[in-house]
C-alpha positions in Angstrom: -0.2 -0.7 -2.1 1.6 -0.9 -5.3 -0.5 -0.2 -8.8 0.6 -2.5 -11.4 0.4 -2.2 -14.9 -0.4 -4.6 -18.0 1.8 -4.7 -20.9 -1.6 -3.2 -23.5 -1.2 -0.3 -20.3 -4.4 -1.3 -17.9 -2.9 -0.4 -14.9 -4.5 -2.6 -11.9 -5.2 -0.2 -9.0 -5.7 -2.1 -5.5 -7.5 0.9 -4.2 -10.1 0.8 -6.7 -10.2 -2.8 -7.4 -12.0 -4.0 -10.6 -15.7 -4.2 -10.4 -15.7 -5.8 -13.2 -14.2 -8.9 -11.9 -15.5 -8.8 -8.4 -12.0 -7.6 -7.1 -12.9 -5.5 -4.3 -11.1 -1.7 -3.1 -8.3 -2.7 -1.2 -7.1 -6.0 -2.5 -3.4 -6.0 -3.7 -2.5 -7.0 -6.9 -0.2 -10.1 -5.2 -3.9 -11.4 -3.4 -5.6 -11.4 -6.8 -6.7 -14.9 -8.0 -3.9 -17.0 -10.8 -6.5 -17.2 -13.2 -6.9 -12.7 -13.0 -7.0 -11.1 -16.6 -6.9 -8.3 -17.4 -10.4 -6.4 -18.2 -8.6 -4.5 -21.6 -7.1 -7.6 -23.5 -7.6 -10.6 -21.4 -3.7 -11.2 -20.6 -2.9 -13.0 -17.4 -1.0 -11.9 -14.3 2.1 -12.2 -15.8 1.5 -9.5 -18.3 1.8 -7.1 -15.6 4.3 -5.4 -13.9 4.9 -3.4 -10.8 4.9 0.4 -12.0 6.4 3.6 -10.4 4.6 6.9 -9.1 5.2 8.7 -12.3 4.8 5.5 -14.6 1.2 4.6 -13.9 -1.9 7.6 -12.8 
């Protein structure tokens, strides 16, 4: 599963999931709700893209 990264640099990780939210481990980032922010600045799902290996750890 791909990690995805916002554009403040929160990178989504569907293996971890966010607690936060109630995401569980596993879910991918495209089976994540429309109305997902993100936990660091409260941007939406478009204000993340798909990253590469060496772009997001």
């Amino acid at each position: 599963m791909e990690k995805y990264k916002c554009k403040c640099g929160w990178v989504y990780d569907p293996a971890k999931g966010d607690p936060k939210a109630n995401i569980k481990p596993g879910t991918p980032f495209e089976e994540l709700p429309e109305s997902y922010k993100c936990p660091e600045c409260g941007e939406g799902k478009s204000a993340f893209t798909k990253c590469d290996k060496k772009d997001c750890k």
